[in-house]
C-alpha positions in Angstrom: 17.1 73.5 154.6 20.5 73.7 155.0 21.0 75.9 151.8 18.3 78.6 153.6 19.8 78.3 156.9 22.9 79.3 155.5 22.5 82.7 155.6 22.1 82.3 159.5 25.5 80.9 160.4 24.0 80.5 164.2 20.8 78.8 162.6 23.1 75.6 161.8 24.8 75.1 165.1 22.1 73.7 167.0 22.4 70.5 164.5 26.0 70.4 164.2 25.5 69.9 168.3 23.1 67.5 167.9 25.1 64.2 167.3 27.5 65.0 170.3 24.9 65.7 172.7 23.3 62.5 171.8 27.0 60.6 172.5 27.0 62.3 175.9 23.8 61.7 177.1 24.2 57.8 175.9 27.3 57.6 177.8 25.9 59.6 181.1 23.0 56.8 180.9 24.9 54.2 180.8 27.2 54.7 183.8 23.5 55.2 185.5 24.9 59.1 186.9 21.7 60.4 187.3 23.2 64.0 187.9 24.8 63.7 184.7 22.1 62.2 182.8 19.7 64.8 183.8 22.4 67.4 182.8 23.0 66.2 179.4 18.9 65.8 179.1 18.5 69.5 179.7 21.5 70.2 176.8 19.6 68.8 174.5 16.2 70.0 175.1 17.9 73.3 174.7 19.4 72.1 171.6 16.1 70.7 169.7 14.0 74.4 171.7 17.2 75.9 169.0 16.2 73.3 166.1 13.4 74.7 166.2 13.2 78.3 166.2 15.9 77.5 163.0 12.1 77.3 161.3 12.3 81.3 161.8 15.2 81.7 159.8 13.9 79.2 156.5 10.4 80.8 157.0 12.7 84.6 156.2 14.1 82.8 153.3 11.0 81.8 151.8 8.9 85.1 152.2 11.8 86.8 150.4 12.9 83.9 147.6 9.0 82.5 147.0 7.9 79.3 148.9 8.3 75.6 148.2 5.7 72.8 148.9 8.8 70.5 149.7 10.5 72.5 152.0 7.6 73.4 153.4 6.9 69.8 154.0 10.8 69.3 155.4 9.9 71.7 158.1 6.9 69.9 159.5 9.2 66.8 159.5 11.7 68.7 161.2 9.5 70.2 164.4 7.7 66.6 164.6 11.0 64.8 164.6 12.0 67.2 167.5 8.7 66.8 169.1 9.1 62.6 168.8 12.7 62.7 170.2 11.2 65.2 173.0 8.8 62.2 173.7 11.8 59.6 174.4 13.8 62.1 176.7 10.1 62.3 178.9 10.0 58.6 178.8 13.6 58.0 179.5 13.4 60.2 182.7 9.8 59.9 183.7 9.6 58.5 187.5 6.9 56.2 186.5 7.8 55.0 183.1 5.2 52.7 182.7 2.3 55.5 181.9 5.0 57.4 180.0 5.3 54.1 177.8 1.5 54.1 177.4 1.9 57.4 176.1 4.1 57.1 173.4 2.9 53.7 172.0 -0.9 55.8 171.8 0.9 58.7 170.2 3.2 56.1 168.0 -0.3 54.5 166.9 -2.0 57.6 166.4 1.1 58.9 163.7 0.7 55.3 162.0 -2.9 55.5 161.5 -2.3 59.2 160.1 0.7 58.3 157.7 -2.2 55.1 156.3 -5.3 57.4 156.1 -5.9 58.9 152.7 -8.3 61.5 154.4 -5.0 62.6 156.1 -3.0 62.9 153.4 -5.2 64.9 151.3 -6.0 67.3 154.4 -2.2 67.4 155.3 -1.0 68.6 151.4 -4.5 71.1 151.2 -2.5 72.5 154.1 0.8 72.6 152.4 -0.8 74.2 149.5 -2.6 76.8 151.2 0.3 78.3 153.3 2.1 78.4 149.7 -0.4 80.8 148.3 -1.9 82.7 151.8 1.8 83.8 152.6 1.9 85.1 148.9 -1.4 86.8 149.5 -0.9 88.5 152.6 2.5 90.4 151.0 0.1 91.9 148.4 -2.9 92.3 150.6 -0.8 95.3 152.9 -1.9 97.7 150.0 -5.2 97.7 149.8 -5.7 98.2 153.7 -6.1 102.3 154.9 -4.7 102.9 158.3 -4.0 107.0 158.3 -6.0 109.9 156.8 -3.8 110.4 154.2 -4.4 106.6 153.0 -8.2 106.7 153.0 -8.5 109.5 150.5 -5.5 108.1 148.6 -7.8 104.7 148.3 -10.2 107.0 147.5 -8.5 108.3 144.5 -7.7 105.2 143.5 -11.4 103.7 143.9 -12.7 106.5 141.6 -9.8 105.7 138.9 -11.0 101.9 138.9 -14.6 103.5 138.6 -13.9 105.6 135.3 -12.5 102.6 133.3 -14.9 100.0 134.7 -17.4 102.4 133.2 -15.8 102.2 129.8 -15.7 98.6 130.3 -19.4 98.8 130.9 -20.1 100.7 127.9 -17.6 97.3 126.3 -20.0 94.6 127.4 -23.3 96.1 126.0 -21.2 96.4 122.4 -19.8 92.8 122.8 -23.9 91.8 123.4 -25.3 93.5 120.7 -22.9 91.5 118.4 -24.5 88.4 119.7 -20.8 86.0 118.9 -21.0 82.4 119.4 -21.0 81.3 122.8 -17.6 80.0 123.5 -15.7 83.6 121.3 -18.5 85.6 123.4 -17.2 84.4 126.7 -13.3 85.1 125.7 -14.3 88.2 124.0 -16.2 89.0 127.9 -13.4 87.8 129.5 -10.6 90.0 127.4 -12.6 92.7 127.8 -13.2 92.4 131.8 -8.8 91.5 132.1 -7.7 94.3 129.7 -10.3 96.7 132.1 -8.6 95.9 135.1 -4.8 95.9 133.9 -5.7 99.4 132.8 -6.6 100.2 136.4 -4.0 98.7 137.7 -1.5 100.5 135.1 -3.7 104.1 135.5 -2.9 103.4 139.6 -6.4 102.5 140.6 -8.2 99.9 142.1 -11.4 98.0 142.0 -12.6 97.0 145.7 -14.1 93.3 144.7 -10.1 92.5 144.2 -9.5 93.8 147.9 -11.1 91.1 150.1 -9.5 87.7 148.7 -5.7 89.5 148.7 -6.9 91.3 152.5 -7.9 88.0 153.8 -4.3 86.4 154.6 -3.0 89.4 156.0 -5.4 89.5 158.4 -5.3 85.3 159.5 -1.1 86.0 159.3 -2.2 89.0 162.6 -4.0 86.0 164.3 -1.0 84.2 164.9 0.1 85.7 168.4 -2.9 86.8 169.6 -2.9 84.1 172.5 0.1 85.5 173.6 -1.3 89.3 175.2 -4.3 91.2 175.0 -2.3 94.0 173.2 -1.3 91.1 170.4 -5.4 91.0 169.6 -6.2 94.2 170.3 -4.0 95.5 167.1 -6.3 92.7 165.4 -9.1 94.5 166.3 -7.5 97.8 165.0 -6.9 96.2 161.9 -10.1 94.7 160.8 -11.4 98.2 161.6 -8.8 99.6 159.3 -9.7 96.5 156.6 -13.3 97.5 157.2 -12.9 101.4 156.4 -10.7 100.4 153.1 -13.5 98.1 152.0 -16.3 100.6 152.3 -14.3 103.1 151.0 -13.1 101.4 147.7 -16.7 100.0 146.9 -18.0 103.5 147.4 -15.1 105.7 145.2 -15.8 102.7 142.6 -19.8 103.4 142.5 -19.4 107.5 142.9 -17.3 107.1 139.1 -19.2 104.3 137.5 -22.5 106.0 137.9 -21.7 109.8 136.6 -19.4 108.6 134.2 -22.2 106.1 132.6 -24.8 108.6 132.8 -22.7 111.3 130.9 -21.5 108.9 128.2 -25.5 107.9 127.7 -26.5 111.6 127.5 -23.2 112.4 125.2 -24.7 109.6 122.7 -28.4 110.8 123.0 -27.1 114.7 121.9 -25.1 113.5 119.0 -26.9 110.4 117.7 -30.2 110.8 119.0 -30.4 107.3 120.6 -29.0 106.0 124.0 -26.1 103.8 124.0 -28.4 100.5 124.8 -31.9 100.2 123.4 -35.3 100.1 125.4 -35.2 96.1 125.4 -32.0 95.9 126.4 -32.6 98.1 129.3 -35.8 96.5 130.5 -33.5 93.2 129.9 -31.3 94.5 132.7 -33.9 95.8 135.0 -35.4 92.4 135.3 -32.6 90.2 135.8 -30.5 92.7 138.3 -33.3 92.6 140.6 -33.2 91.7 144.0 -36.3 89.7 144.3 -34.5 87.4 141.5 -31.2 84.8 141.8 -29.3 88.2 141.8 -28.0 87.4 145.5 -26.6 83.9 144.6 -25.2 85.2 140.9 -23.6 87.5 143.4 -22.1 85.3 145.7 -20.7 82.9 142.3 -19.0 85.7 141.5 -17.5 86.0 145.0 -16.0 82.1 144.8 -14.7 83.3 141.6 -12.8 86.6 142.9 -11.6 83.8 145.5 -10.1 81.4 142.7 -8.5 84.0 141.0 -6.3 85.7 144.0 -5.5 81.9 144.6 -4.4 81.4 140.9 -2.8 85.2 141.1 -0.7 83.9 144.7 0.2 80.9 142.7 1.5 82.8 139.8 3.9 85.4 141.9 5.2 82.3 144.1 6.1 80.4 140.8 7.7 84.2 139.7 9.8 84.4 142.6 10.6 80.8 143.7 12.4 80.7 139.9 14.2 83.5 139.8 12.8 85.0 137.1 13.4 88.8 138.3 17.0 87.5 138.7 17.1 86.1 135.2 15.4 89.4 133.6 17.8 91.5 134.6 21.1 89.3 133.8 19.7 87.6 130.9 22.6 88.8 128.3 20.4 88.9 125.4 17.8 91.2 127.2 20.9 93.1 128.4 22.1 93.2 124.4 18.8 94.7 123.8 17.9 97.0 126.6 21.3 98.1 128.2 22.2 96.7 132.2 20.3 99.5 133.5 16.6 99.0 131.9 16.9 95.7 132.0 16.9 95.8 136.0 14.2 98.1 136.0 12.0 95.8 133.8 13.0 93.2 136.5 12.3 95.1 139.4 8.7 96.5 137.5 7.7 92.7 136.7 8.7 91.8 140.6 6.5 94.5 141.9 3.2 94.2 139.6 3.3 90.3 138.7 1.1 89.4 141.5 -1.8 92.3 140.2 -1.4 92.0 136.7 -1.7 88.1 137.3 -4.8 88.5 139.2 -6.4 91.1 136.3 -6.1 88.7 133.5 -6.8 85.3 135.3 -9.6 87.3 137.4 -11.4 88.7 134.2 -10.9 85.6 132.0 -12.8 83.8 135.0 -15.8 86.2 134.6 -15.6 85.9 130.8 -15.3 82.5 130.3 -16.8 80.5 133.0 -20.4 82.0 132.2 -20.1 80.7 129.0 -18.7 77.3 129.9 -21.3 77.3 132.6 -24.2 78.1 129.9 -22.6 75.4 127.4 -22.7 73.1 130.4 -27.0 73.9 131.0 -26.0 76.0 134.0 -27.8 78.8 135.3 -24.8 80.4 136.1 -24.1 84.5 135.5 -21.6 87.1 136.9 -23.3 89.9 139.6 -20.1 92.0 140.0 -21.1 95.1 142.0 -19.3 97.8 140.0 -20.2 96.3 136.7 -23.9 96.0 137.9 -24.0 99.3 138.7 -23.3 100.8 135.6 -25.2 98.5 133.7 -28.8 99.6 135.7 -27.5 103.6 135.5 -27.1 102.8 131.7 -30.9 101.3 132.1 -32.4 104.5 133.9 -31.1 106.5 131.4 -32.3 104.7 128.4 -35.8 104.5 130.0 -36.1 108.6 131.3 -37.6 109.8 134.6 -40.7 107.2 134.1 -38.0 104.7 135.9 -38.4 105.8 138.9 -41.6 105.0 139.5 -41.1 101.4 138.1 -41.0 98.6 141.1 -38.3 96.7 139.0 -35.9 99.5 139.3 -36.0 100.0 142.9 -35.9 96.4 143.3 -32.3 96.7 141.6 -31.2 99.6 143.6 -31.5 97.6 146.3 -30.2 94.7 145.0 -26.7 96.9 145.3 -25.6 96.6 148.4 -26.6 92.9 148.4 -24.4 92.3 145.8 -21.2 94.0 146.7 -22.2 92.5 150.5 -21.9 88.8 148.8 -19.2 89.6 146.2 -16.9 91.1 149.1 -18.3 88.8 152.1 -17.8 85.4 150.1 -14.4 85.9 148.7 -12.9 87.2 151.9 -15.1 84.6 153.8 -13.2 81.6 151.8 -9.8 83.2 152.0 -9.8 83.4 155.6 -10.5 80.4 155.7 -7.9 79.1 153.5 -5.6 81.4 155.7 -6.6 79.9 159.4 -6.1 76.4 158.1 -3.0 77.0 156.8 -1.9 78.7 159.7 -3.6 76.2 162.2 -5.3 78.6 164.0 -7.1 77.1 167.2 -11.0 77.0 167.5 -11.0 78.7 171.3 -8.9 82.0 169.8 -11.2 82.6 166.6 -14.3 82.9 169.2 -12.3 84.9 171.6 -11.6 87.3 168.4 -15.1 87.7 167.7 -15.8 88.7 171.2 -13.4 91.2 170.3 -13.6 92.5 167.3 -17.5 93.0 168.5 -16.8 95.0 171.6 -14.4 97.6 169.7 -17.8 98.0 167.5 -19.7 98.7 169.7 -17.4 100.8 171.9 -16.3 102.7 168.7 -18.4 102.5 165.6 -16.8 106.0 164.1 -13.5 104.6 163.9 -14.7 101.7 161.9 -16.1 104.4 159.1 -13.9 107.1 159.2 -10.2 107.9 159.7 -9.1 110.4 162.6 -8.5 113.8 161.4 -4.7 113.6 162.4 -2.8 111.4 160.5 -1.8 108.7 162.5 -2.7 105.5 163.2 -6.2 105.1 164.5 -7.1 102.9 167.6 -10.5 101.3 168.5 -11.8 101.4 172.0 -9.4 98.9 174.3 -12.0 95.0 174.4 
């Protein structure tokens, strides 16, 4: 701690103070000076309030240098060692000492039967663990939320970039099935396919909205933190979620306006020069009937939302490791990189790797996950498949144009048009649903602020539905009706 306080030369006086303060206030008790005792109490109250807010400074140092389990663990030590010694000063002044006694032997017995309870411990280092990888979440989660004009149609762009190529990847994954590999090399064959689709977007500048929710999700529990403090403090919560909202409807909708006309012209490109359709008449009735809605489309859909979840935790994971090791640091000095790229691109590949570790981690573990876990899951006698919204889509356009204008008067084809929104619903409601969660309990958010946010976050709906759609037309900021 004392390394990251470092930086903060005032950070480290408060516990240089410490040890004198305690001398004094020994030495004012013990001549029984009850002016002076009270005197030195009050110094150091001030000087453990100061210990404290010294949390600020290491919580800087970890946001910029990556963020360690252990020192996350010295800090709760250190502001419930302040919190204890705050205990004996009320017990050493209290007027009626006996019910201040009561109170710290209950608190004293409570912190014993934590420190023995298993339960405890495994809650108290799922807590650790999960404000390693929100924190690292909510830095990459700022870029996939719109909040002026000029954004929203730049998500837009980028939406119908991820689109195109998830279309090719499509066109991938009906090649890969009529190969019909072994189970285990047609998973990892699925999965290479899915993670080279979406470095491509990432590397072509686009984006693919089912990657949004899980990366969104801390960003939005890390605006929760004040919001007891003012009205204003929650009302720029509301403002956000109605700027997270927009981004998400806006990214699902630029990925399905590409993924649909792209499909259809590559199915009508093979039909002029080969004189067949890219998939066959069985394998498009194939996808008609298990995309429906009336079938376990819904909870394939909502698997596939745990595992967008899993992978933005494995991606957070990734870029903490990155940057708690220095390895943008040892990029750019290494001398044998230097030998072979010169000073200068070797800091450029440095600062390129620092920038897009986080998104190319989460393309490759992401679309392994959706490869691989199918198949382990089949292998395993589990009815488990993948229902990714984007994917899906392109998959039943490639159906209607196999099976001609007598699809639209089939029941099974409506009943997947419909199953649409239900799957980008559960693939974007279940991911961010578990990451928020992961996000409040790492940030201990209390029970009585999360229902005072709903209230909220309903009344600026209501008050305001427009602004939850659409930007304004100038390009600033947007603001939702005042709760």
């Amino acid at each position: 701690l004392r390394h990251r306080l470092a930086q903060e030369p005032s950070a480290l006086k408060p516990f240089e103070q410490l040890p004198a303060a305690l001398v004094q206030l020994r030495q004012a008790s013990d001549t029984f000076d009850a002016l002076a005792t009270q005197q030195a109490t009050n110094y150091l109250r001030a000087l453990l309030d100061e210990c404290r807010r010294a949390e600020d400074h290491v919580n800087a140092h970890l946001d910029e240098n990556g963020i360690s389990v252990n020192v996350i663990f010295l800090m709760d030590q250190l502001t419930e060692r302040t919190q204890r010694m705050d205990m004996l000063l009320n017990l050493l002044n209290a007027p009626n000492p006996d019910r201040e006694f009561i109170h710290v032997i209950l608190q004293l017995s409570q912190g014993g039967r934590s420190r023995r309870s298993v339960r405890s411990l495994f809650t108290h280092h799922y807590a650790l663990l999960a404000r390693k990888t929100a924190q690292r979440q909510a830095d990459t989660g700022d870029h996939y939320i719109s909040r002026t004009r000029s954004e929203y149609f730049e998500l837009l762009r980028k939406a119908l970039v991820g689109g195109s190529v998830i279309a090719l990847t499509t066109g991938v994954k009906f090649s890969l099935s009529a190969m019909s590999l072994p189970l285990f090399w047609g998973g990892m064959a699925g999965g290479l396919n899915y993670a080279l689709s979406f470095v491509a977007v990432h590397l072509l500048g686009g984006t693919v909205a089912t990657k949004q929710p899980a990366m969104t999700a801390p960003l939005m529990a890390g605006k929760l933190v004040d919001i007891h403090d003012s009205d204003d403090t929650l009302q720029d919560f509301v403002d956000e979620v109605a700027h997270l909202l927009r981004s998400q409807i806006v990214g699902i909708v630029g990925n399905l306006l590409a993924v649909i006309p792209v499909v259809g012209l590559a199915q009508l490109i093979a039909l002029n020069v080969t004189g067949k359709p890219l998939i066959s008449s069985e394998t498009a009735h194939h996808v008609l009937n298990t995309h429906s809605l009336l079938g376990p489309t819904v909870f394939y859909a909502a698997f596939t939302g745990i595992l967008l979840f899993i992978g933005s935790l494995i991606a957070g994971w990734v870029e903490n490791w990155f940057v708690l090791h220095r390895l943008d640091s040892a990029m750019a000095w290494n001398p044998r990189i230097q030998a072979w790229l010169g000073a200068l691109r070797a800091q450029r590949m440095s600062r390129w790797w620092r920038q897009n570790i986080s998104a190319l981690a989460s393309s490759v573990v992401l679309g392994m996950l959706l490869g691989v876990v199918p198949a382990m899951a089949s292998f395993l006698g589990l009815p488990l498949e993948v229902r990714h919204v984007t994917l899906a889509t392109g998959q039943i356009t490639a159906a209607m144009v196999t099976q001609g204008w007598a699809v639209f008067f089939k029941p099974e084809f409506w009943a997947c048009v419909a199953a649409i929104p239900a799957i980008g619903a559960f693939n974007l409601g279940i991911s961010f649903w578990l990451a928020f969660r992961l996000a409040l309990r790492a940030r201990k958010i209390r029970v009585q602020d999360r229902k005072r946010v709903r209230r909220a976050v309903w009344r600026g709906l209501l008050k305001n539905p427009l602004a939850w759609l659409m930007p304004p037309r100038n390009d600033t900021v947007p603001k939702t009706q005042r709760a």
